[in-house]
N, C-alpha and C positions, 0 to 999 in steps of 0.2 A: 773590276779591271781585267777581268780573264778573257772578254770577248774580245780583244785588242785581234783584228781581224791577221791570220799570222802571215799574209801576203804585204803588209804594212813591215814588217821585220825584215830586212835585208839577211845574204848570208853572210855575214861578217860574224862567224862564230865563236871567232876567239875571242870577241869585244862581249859578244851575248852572253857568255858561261860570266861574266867579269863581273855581271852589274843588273840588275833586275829589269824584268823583260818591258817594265814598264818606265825605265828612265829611258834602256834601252828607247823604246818605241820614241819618245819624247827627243830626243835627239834626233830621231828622221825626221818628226815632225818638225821640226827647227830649221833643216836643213832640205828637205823636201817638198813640206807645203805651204812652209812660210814666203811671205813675197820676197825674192833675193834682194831686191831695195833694203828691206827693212834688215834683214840680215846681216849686209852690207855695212849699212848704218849699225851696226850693231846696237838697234833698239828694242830687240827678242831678247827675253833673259835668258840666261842660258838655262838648261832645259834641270842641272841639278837643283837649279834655285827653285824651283818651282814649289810649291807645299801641297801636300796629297789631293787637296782640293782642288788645286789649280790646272793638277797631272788628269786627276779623273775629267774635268772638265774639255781638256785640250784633248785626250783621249778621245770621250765620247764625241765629241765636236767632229774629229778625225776619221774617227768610226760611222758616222753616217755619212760624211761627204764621201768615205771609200766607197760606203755600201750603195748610195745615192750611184756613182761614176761606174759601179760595174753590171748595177743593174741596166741604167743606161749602152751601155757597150752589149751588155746581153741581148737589147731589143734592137742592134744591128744587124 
């Protein structure tokens, strides 16, 4: 879970020293690249509930659409 790309981390540093960088991240995820519909709905779990599998999971998911979207932006 370390390769959490750290451009993904907002600077909300106070919140960051709080709470591990990996719930941390789970929480932009939620809030960031989830459809705000569904968010709205609040039919996203919230991002503490999630269980280590589900974090790596959401993670890596996140972790290549970032990597996907900047290599993209790079080939402008």
């Amino acid at each position: 879970m370390s390769d959490i790309p750290h451009e993904i981390l907002p600077l909300g540093a106070e919140l960051q020293l709080q709470v591990a960088p990996e719930i941390y991240a789970l929480w932009e995820v939620r809030w960031r690249f989830v459809d705000p519909a569904f968010a709205h709905k609040q039919q996203w779990r919230s991002a503490e509930h999630l269980s280590w599998a589900e974090a790596e999971d959401v993670i890596a998911a996140v972790t290549e659409i970032y990597q996907a979207d900047m290599e993209a932006q790079r080939a402008f």
